[in-house]
Each structure stands twice: as C-alpha cells, then as structure tokens.
N, C-alpha and C positions, 0 to 999 in steps of 0.2 A: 944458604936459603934454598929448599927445593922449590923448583918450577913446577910450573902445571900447564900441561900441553892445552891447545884449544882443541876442542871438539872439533870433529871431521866426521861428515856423514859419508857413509857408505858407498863404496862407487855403483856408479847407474852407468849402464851403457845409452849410448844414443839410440834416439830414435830413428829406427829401418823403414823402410820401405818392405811391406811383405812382397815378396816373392809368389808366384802360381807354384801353387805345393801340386806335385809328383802324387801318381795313384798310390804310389810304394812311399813317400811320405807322409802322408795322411794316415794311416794304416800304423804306421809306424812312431806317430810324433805324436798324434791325437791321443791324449791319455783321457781326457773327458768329453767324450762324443755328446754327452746331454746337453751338456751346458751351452755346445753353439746350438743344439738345436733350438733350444730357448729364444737363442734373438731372433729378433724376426726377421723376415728376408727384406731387401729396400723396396721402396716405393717403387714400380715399372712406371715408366716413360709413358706418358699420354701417346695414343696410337695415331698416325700421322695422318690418317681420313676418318674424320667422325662419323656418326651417322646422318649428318645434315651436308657435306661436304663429300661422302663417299659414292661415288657414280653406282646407278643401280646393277646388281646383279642381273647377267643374261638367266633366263627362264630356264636353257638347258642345263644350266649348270647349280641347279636349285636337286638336292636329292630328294625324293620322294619319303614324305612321309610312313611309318612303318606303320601295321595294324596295330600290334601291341604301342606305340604313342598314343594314336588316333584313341584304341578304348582307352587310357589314362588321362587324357584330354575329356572325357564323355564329361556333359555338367550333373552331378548326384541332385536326386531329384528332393532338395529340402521341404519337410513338413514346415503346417504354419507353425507358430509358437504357439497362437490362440488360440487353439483347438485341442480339449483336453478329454480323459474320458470320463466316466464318473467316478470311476475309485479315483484318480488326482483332483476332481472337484472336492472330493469329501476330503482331502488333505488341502485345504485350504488353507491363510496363516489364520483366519479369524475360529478355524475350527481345529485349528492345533492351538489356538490360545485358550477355550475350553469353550465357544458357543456350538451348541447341539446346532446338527443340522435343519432342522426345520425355524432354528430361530435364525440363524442365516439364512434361508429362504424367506421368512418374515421380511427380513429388512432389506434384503435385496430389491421385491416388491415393492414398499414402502417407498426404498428410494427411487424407482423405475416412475412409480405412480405421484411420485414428488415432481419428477420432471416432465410429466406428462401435463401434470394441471398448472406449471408457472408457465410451459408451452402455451395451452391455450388463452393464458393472457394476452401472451406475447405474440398468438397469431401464428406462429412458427409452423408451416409443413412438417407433416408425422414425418418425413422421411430425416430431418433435421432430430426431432425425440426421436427417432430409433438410432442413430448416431451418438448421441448422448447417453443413452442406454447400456449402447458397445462400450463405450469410455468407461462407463458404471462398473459395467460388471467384471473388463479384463483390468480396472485401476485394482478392485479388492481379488484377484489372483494373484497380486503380488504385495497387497499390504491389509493389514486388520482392519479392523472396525469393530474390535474390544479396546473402550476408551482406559479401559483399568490398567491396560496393558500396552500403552502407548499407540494404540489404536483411533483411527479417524471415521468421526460420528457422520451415518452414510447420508444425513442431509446436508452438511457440507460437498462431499463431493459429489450428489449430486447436482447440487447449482453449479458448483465448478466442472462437471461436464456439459450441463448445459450451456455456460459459457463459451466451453472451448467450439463446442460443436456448431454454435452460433456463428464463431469465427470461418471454421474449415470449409462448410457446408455455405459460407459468403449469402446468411441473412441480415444483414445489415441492420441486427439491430442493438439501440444503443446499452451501453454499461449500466449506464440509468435506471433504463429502462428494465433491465433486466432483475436487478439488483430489489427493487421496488417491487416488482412480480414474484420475486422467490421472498422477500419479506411478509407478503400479504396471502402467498400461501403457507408459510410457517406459520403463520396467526391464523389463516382458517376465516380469512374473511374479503373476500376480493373488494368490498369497499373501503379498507383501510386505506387513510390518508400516509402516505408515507414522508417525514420533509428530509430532507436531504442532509439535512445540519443533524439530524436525531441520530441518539446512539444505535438506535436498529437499522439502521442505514449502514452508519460506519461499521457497525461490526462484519455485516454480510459483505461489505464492499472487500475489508480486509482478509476475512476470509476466501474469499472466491480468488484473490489475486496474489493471495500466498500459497493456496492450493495448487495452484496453474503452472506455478512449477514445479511441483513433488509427482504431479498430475505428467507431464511430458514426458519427467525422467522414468517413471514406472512405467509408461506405453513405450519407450524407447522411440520418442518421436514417431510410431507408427500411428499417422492419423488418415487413413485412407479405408476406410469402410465401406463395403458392399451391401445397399439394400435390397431386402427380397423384396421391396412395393416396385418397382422398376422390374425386377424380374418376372415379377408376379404379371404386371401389364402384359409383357412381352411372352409368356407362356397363354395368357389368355388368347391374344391374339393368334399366336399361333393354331389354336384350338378350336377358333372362330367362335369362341362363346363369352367373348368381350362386354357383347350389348345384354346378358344376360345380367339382370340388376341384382338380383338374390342372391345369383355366384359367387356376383363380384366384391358382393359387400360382407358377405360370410369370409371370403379368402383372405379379405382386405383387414377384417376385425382378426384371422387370424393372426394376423403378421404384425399386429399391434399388441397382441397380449404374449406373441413368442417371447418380446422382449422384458415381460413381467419375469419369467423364470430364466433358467439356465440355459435356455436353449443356442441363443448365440454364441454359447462357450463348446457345444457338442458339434453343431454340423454350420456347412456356410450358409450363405443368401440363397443361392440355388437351390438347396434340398429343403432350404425353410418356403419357401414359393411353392415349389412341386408337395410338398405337406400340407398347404394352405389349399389347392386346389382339391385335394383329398379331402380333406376334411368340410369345404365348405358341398362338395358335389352329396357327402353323407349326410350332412345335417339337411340341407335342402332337400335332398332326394331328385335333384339333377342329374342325371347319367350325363356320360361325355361319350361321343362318337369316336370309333376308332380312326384313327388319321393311314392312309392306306392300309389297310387291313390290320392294324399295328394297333395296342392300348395304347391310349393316350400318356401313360408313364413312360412305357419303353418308347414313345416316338421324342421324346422330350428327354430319354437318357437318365433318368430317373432310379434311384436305389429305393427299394422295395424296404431293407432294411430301415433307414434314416426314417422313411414317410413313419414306419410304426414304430420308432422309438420318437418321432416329436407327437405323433398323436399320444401315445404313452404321457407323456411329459408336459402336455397344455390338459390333458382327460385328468391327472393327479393335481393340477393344480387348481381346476375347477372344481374338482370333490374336494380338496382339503379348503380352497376359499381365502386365503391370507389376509386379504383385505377387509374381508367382512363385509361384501357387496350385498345387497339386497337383492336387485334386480340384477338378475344373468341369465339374459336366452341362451347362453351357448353350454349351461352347467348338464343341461340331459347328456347322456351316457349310449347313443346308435353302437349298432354293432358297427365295427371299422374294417371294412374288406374293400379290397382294391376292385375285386371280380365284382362288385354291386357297383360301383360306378362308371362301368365300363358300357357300352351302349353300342352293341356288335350291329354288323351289317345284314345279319339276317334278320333279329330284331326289329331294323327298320323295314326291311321287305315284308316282315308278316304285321305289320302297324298299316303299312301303306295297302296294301290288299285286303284291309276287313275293313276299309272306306274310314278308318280312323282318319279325321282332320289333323294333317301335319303342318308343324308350324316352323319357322328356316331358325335353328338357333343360333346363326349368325347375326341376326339382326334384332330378337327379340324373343322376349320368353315366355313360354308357352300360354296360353287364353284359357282363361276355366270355362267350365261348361254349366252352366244353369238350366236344368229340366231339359238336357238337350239342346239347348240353343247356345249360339258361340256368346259369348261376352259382348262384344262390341252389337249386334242384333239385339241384345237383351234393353242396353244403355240407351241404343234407339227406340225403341218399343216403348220405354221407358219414358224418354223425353218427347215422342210424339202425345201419350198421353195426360203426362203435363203440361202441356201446351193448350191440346185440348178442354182441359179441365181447365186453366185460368183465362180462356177466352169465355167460357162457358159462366165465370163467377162475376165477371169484369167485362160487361158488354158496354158497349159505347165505347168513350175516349177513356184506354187505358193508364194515358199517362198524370188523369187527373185522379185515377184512383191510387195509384202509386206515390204521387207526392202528398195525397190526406195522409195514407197509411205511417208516410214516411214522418209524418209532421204529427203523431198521434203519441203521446206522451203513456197510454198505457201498452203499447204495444213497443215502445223505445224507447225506457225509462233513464233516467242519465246514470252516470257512473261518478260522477265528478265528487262529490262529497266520498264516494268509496273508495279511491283510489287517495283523496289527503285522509282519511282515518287508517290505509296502509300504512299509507309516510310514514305519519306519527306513529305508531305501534314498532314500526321498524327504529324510528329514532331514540324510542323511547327502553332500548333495552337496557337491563340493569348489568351493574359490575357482576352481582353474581351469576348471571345468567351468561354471559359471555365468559366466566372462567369455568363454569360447569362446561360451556360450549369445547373451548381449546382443550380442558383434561379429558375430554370423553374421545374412547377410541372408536368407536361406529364410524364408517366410510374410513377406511385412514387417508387421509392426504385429501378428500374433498376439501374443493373451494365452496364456502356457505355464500349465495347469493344473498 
C-alpha cells in the first residue's frame, strides 16, 4: 500500500531585525528604488516647544525681511464683483434666455417702482428702497426672470428685497406688515382689506420667505450697501450749498430714479452723488462756486467720465419713459457741461462790482426780483397794503365783522353732503371697473388712492 507524504510548506526564514544599510549596499541591493519611494516617510515627533510654550525670539536675531518678500506680500488690489460694464450687462442670464434688452429694462423698472410704492406704505426711508433696489438688480445678474425658462417673476423678488432690506438697513418693520403692503400694491389699490387667513396673504408670505434664501445665496451674503443720499448730504455740505432747497431736491430725485435703471450696476454711491449734483446744478441753473480756486468736481475728486455716462443713462431713460409716467419735470433734455455749472471767482468779482445784490449760498437761495425790488420788500409792500385796505373796508370792531362773515352760509357753504356722495361713488365701484383698473398698464405699479 503506497503512502502519501503530508504536505510541508516551504521554508521561511525568520524574522531579522534590518540592519543600517552601507551607501555601497543601497546601491547595490536596491533593485526597485520606486517602490520604497512610494511609502511614505513616518510621522515626525511633535517638536518639544510649541508655539504657546516657546520663549520669544530676541529682535536681533529675527533676519530682515527681503524686498522681493515684502513686494509678494503686497495685498492685489480686488475689483468689486458688482460692478460690471455694459457689454456684461447686456449678457445678462435673462437676455441670454431670449428677453430683448429694453424689455429687461421694462421690468427692471417695474420692479424698482414696485418697491418703491409697498415702501411708501410702509413709511420706509428712500435710503432703505434704494437698498432694496441694489438686492434687485445685482439678484437678476446672476439669475432670469424668464418664467418659461425657469426664471423668477421680478415682482416676487422685488418684495423679497424689500424684505431683506427691511431687515439689514434695522427698520423694524413687521412681516405683517409688509406682506399686506406688497399685496395691496399687486392689486393696485392701497385700500384693500387684506386678512391674514386669505390665500393672497399666504401665497406672498410663502413667497418672500422662500425667496430669502435663493436671494442670499446669489448676493453671496453681501448685504452692505453704500448710499449716494448720505454721500450726497455730505458733498453738499462740503459745497456750502446745503440750504439751497431746489439743489437739494433735484440731487435728491436724482438719486431716487438712478435706482430705476442700471446705473447702480455701472459706478458706486460716490459717482452716483457727484452725477446728482451735476445734474440738479443744470436743470435748476444753479452754478456752484469754486472751492479754493478748484471746480467744484475736482475739489470732491470726481471722474468727469462717470458724471456723463449716468447723465447719459437717467437722460435715455427719461426719453424712452418705461413706466409710462405722465407727469415728469425732469424729462427736458439741458445741455450737460460740467464748465456751466461751475461759478469762477472772477464771476463773482464782476457780479459784486455792478452793485448786483448778492445772496450767501450757504444759507439760502437766491431772491427774485420783481420790477427791481428784492422779493422780501415786494411781500412787504404787499401786506402793508392789505392791511390797509381791510382796515379801510372794516372800520369799527373788526372782530365782529369777522365772525358774521365767518358764520355766513353763502360765503362758507358746507361740504358735508359732498364728501359722503365721494364715499359712496368710491364704495360703489363695480367688478368690472376694478378689473379694467388692474389689467390696464398706465402708471405701472401706481398705488390708486
């Protein structure tokens, strides 16, 4: 009967202890150099003084930094993100999705002037709507507002900037509240009853608060906004023509309607301010004094450039009209030169020497002249002979002619029956008359008293 050996593996030698290999063994014995370089080398020993435990270094023995560090150290001076030019406006996503540019200027408007009238519900400082505005216009630089196209319709984010801008800008007003004011301007009727339970309620509540975060992550949390009405303050003052009420209030409209168009997408707060001053010094035909021998641009540091590409840019959006405004003082078209607003020192020395009456425009602006005589003389002139003449009509006890008059039914007929046939006429309007009201585009986004 054959046997059958049992299996026996293979001899193994034991395990050695390596040995510190010779430069001339290495060289010699390494047949695959790669392979150790593959493993990686051990973990080094934590160092035996940290940085919290290591005694400070003496000053002399600190080497001096090299020039070539120091320039590779310089910090690179980053542009904003928010500021684009016009060819990247016109590659917008809503005008890569196919809306023509002027109908994205439409609705840009639309929604600008959306937030402008649920603002004045809500009482809100323009400085809070031009905040909301910024939110507006840099949200749809990074998304559509072609619904066809997965696109968000720009009356929702408008209210959702207006929201957010409520928050940052810390006007303390409620969600409620706000919600109910962008309701009743979507309807086109500042007296709608809004209740809280109604679906028009819920739906704007849900939207604005789903928005709010789509809204953050396209601003990349940049919610810190520079207004030109702050700047604008402060460049008047510096100009001394503050108390100047016609200046102030032409500068002040401008910087309210920059935020209708593009323009807080082209330059910042600063040049939109120093444009507003331009612009209101032409419409009014206010000169501005030179500030030490200086024009009043260059003493304020001012680009020549910017000022006439936003007067360009409010001047095209007055002639084209988006909104369909009726009334607009500022639609005339002045010629726009920096050198007419400018109001040199010699100027004033040949004003002051042909016995022209000068008036301080630091404090007030200028007095018409009626036939020669100042304003304020005229007004007197004026009420001296009024006075005259009712002393003159009304001799004896004045005050018993005053309260017949006052108590005399054809001369102070009542109102009281005309004001409840307004009531009713206003209570009384019909279903179709109120949806002819909301489908008609005239004023777009007016609130109907």
């Amino acid at each position: 009967m054959a046997s059958i050996d049992r299996y026996r593996p293979p001899y193994r030698e034991g395990y050695q202890l390596p040995s510190a290999p010779s430069n001339t063994s290495i060289k010699s014995s390494s047949k695959s150099p790669s392979r150790r370089r593959d493993v990686p080398p051990p973990a080094p020993s934590p160092p035996t003084n940290s940085s919290r435990t290591s005694p400070p270094r003496p000053q002399s023995r600190r080497s001096a930094p090299s020039p070539a560090r120091s320039i590779a150290k310089t910090p690179v001076a980053m542009t904003n993100q928010w500021y684009f030019t016009q060819d990247e406006i016109l590659g917008s996503p809503s005008i890569l999705d196919g809306l023509s540019p002027a109908e994205e200027r439409l609705r840009r408007a639309k929604g600008v002037n959306f937030i402008y009238q649920a603002g004045i519900l809500l009482e809100l400082p323009q400085t809070t709507l031009y905040v909301a505005g910024v939110f507006f216009h840099r949200f749809f630089m990074r998304c559509s507002m072609v619904e066809e196209k997965h696109g968000i319709h720009h009356y929702n984010i408008a209210a959702t900037a207006l929201f957010l801008a409520n928050k940052t800008e810390e006007n303390c007003r409620k969600t409620k509240d706000i919600i109910i004011a962008v309701a009743k301007v979507a309807q086109k009727n500042a007296k709608l009853i809004v209740d809280e339970q109604s679906k028009e309620y819920w739906r704007w509540r849900d939207s604005i608060l789903m928005f709010e975060e789509v809204m953050l992550e396209s601003l990349t949390f940049d919610l810190m906004i520079e207004s030109p009405h702050f700047k604008l303050y402060d460049f008047l003052g510096q100009l001394q023509v503050i108390h100047n009420k016609n200046l102030r209030h032409a500068a002040w409209a401008f910087c309210n309607d920059s935020c209708l168009t593009i323009l807080p997408l082209l330059m910042d707060a600063r040049d939109i301010a120093i444009a507003a001053i331009f612009f209101s010094s032409t419409f009014t035909g206010e000169r501005i004094e030179d500030v030490n021998g200086e024009a009043w641009w260059k003493a304020l540091n001012g680009n020549e450039d910017h000022c006439a590409k936003a007067i360009q840019v409010l001047k095209e959006f007055y002639v084209e009209n988006p909104l369909r405004k009726q009334e607009n003082p500022y639609s005339q078209s002045p010629v726009f030169n920096l050198e007419n607003t400018r109001r040199r020192g010699e100027d004033i020395g040949v004003r002051s020497t042909n016995g022209t009456p000068r008036t301080d425009s630091a404090t007030q602006s200028p007095k018409a002249r009626v036939n020669d005589v100042d304003e304020a003389t005229a007004e007197r002139e004026i009420d001296t002979a009024a006075a005259e003449s009712a002393s003159q009509a009304a001799p004896g006890d004045s005050d018993a002619v005053l309260k017949e008059a006052a108590n005399n039914p054809v001369i102070h007929p009542s109102t009281n029956g005309t004001k409840r046939k307004v009531v009713e006429s206003l209570a009384s309007e019909s279903r179709d008359q109120k949806r002819q009201r909301l489908s008609s585009d005239d004023d777009e986004g007016e609130v109907h008293e």
